[in-house]
N, C-alpha and C positions, 0 to 999 in steps of 0.2 A: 258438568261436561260443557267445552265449550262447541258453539255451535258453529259451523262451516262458514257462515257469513266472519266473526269474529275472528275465527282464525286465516278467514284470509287476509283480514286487514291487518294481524298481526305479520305474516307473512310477506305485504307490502311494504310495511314500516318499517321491520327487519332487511327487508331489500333495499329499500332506499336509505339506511343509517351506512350499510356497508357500500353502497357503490359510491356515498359522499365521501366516505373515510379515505376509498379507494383513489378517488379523485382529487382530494388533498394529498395524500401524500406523493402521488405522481406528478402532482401539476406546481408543487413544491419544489425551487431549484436546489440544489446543494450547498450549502455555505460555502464562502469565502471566510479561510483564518489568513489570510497574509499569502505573499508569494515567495519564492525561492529567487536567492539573489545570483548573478554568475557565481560558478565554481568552475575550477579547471582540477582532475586529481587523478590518480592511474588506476586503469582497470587491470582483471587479471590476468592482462596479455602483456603488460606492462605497457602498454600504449596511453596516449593525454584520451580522456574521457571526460566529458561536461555539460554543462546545459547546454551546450553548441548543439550538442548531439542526443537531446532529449525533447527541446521546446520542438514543438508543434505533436509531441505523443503524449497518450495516456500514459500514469506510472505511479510504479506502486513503488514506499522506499522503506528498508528497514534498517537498522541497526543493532549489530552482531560481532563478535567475536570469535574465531572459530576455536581456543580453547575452552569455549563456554561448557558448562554440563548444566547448566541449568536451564532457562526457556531458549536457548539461541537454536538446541538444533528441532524443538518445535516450532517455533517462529519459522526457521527453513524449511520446513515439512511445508508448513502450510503456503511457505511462498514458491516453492516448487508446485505445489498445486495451483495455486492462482497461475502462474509460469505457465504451466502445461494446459490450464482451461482455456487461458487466451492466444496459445502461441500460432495459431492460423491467424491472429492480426496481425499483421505487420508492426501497428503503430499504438500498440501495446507493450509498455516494458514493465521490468521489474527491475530493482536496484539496490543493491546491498551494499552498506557501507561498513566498514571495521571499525570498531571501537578500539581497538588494540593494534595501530599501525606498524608498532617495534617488530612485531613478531610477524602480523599476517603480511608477508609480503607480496607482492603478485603473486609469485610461484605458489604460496602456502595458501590462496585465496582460489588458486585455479585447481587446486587439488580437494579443496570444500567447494568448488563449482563441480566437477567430476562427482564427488558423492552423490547429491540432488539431481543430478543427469541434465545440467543447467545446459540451455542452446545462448552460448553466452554471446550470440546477438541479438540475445531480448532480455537475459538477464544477466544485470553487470553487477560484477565484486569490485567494489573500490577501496583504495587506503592513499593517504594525502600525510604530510607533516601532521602530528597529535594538534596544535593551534589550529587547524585548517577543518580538521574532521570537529575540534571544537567550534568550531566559527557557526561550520553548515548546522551544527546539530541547535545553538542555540539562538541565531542570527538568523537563517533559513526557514528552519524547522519548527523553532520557537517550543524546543521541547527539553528546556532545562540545560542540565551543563553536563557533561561527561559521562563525570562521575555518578550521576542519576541513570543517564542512561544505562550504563555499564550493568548496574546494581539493582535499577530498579524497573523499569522501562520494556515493555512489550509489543511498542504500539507501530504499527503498520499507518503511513502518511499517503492519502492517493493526492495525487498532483494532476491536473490538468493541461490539457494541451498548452495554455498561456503563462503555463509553470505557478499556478496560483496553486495554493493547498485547498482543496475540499473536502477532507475527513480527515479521523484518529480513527483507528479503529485497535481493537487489543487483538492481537497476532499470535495468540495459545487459544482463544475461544473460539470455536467453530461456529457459534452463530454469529458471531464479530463478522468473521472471514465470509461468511453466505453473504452478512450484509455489504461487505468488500465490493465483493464480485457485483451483484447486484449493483452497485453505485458506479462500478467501471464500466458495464454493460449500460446502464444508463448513460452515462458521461460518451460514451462510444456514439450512443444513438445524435443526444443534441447537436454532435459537432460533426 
């Protein structure tokens, strides 16, 4: 049996492993992968949309297709969630890009804004010439080429107010997405 003196000190040692842990990973900034270079491309109002109208907000980016039946209308599930947790900030966005610019065109992108119940001025459907949504995705984004995307790709990019990338996160896992949130609420607090 341990005895009352012992287990307190188990009980302190136990307190002070978790409040260090605590304090590293809070007092840990976020990485920097790269930043986001200008883009200019049409949102689903068919209006020019671009980092003009993004730099100085938090934002969250994904890449979708609305004929997808595979992860695309998960990934929208959960970026309608993010969407809706943050939409009392102003300077909080979401931003959805097409993989498949031939087809989604504004109108077919504001009709997949409509399903998700999108306040599409905080989260924007874009689609650009296929070179151009390739350019962002691998010059930008730094997350392969297209065709990867298209096929293989889940990942949710948070960008910060100076348009720099500070996470990947996979965009079908719920605990991915908690961690999302958590680092945009962080990211909210610093700046």
């Amino acid at each position: 049996m341990i005895s009352q003196r012992k287990r307190f000190i188990i009980y302190i040692i136990v307190g002070v492993v978790i409040a260090t842990l605590w304090w590293v990973t809070k007092s840990k900034p976020l990485p920097v992968f790269g930043s986001i270079p200008q883009f200019e491309m049409t949102n689903s109002k068919g209006e020019p949309f671009g980092t003009d109208n993004l730099t100085g907000n938090i934002w969250v980016a994904d890449f979708i297709f609305t004929t997808c039946g595979g992860p695309c209308p998960i990934m929208s599930t959960e970026m309608a969630d993010i969407h809706r947790t943050f939409l009392d900030k102003s300077d909080i966005h979401t931003v959805t890009y097409t993989v498949n610019p031939d087809y989604d065109t504004p109108e077919i992108l504001a009709a997949y804004a409509a399903r998700f119940k999108a306040d599409r001025s905080q989260w924007h459907f874009l689609t650009a010439p296929y070179e151009d949504i390739q350019d962002i995705i691998t010059n930008g984004f730094k997350m392969g080429d297209i065709e990867e995307i298209v096929f293989h790709s889940t990942k949710f990019a948070l960008i910060d107010r100076n348009m720099n990338i500070r996470g990947y996160y996979t965009g079908t896992e719920s605990e991915e997405v908690k961690k999302l949130k958590r680092d945009i609420a962080r990211l909210n607090r610093e700046s």
